[in-house]
C-alpha positions in Angstrom: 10.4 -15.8 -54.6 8.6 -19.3 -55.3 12.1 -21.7 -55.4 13.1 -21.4 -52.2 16.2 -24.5 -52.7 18.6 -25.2 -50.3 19.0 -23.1 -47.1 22.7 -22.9 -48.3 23.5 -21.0 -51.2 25.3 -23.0 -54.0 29.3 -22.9 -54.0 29.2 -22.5 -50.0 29.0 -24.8 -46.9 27.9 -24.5 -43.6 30.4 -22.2 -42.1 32.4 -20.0 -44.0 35.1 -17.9 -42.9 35.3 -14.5 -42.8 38.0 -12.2 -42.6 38.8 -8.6 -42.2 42.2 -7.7 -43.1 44.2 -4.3 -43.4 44.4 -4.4 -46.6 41.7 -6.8 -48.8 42.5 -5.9 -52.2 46.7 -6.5 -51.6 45.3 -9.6 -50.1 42.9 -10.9 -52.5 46.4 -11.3 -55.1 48.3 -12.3 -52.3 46.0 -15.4 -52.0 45.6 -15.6 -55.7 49.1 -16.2 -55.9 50.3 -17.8 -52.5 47.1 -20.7 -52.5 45.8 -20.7 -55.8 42.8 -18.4 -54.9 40.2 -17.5 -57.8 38.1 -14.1 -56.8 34.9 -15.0 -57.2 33.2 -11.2 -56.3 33.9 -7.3 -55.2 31.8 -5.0 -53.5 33.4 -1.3 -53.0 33.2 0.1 -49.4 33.9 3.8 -48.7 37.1 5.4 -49.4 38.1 3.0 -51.4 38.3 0.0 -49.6 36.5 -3.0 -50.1 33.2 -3.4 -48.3 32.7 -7.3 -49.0 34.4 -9.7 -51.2 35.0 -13.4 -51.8 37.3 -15.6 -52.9 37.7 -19.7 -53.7 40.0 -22.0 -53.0 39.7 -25.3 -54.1 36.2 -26.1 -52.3 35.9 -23.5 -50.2 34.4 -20.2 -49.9 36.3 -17.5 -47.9 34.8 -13.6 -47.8 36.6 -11.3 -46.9 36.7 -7.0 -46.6 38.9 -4.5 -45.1 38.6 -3.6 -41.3 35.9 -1.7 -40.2 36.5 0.9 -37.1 32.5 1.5 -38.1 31.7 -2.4 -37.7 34.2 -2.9 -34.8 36.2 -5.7 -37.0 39.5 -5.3 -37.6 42.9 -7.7 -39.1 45.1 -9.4 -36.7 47.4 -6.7 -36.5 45.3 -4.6 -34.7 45.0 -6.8 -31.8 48.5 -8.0 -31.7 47.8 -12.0 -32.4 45.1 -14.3 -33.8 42.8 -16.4 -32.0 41.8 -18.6 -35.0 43.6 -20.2 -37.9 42.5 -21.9 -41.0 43.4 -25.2 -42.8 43.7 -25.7 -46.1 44.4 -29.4 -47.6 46.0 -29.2 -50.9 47.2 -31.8 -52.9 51.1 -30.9 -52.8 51.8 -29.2 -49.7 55.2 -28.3 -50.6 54.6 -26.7 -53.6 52.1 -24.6 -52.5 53.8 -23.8 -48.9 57.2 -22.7 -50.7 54.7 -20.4 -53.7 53.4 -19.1 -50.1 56.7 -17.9 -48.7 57.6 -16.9 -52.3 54.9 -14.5 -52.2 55.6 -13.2 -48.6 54.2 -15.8 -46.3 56.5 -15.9 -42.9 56.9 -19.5 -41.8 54.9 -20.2 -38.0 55.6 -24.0 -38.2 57.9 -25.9 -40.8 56.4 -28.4 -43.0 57.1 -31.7 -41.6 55.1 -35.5 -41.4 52.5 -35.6 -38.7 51.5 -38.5 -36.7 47.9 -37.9 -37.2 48.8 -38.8 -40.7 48.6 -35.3 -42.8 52.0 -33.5 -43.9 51.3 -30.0 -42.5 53.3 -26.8 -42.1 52.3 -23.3 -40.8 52.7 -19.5 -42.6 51.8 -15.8 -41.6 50.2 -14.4 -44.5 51.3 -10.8 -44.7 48.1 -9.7 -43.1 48.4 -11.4 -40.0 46.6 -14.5 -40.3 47.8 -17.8 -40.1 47.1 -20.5 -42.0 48.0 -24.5 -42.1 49.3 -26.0 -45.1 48.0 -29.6 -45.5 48.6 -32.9 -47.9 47.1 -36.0 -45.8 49.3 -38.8 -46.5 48.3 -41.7 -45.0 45.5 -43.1 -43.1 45.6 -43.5 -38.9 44.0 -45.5 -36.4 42.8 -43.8 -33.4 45.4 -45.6 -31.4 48.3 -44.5 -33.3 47.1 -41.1 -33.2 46.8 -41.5 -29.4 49.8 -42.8 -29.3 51.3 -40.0 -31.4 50.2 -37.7 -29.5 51.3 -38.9 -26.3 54.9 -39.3 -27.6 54.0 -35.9 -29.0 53.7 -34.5 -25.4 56.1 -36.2 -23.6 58.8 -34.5 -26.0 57.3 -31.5 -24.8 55.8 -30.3 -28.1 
């Protein structure tokens, strides 16, 4: 190898997700058809499940493969819960949270107008993970955020 280019490769940015799900190929079309997903690549693992695969949305590079008892790494289900979520901004939020649901999302947090100026809502995918729906909307100072948020938190939100 003489072109060694960028440390990243192309199509990916400094930290990509990666998720291992119960499941990878169901959810591979679940997230072609809930966010728009495009599969970009497939590796096979044993038995028939997937070993490594990766799909695009919008910008952003997700991999993704079936849990592992081998690897230790397994889906949200195993463990009961999630300790991470990811945000996607889309350009019509509601369109692409109610195509979500459609295709089997559970909702975690309506979609509603939030003072830090983004229109967000949160879904369950069917694998466990959660994910927050974005549209920014408007622009916000960092007093009005702060102000937000303390309104926020006196409602007890």
């Amino acid at each position: 190898m003489t072109n060694k280019g960028s440390y990243i490769p192309s199509g990916y940015h400094n930290v990509t997700p990666y998720l291992y799900i119960d499941g990878a190929a169901e959810a591979i079309e679940f997230y072609k058809k809930a966010l728009g997903a495009t599969e970009v690549m497939r590796l096979p693992g044993t038995g028939g499940k997937i070993g490594h695969a990766e799909i695009q949305i919008g910008d952003s590079r997700i991999m993704l493969a079936d849990q592992s008892e081998q690897m230790q790494a397994y889906g949200p289900k195993h463990y009961g819960g999630v300790s991470v979520s990811l945000m996607v901004y889309v350009e019509d939020v509601d369109s692409v949270f109610q195509r979500a649901v459609e295709a089997g999302a559970t909702i975690n947090r309506p979609l509603a107008d939030q003072f830090y100026g983004d229109r967000t809502g949160g879904i369950i995918d069917p694998f466990g993970h959660h994910w927050y729906l974005g549209t920014h909307i408007k622009d916000v100072s960092p007093e009005e955020m702060s102000q937000g948020a303390e309104a926020m938190a006196g409602a007890g939100a």
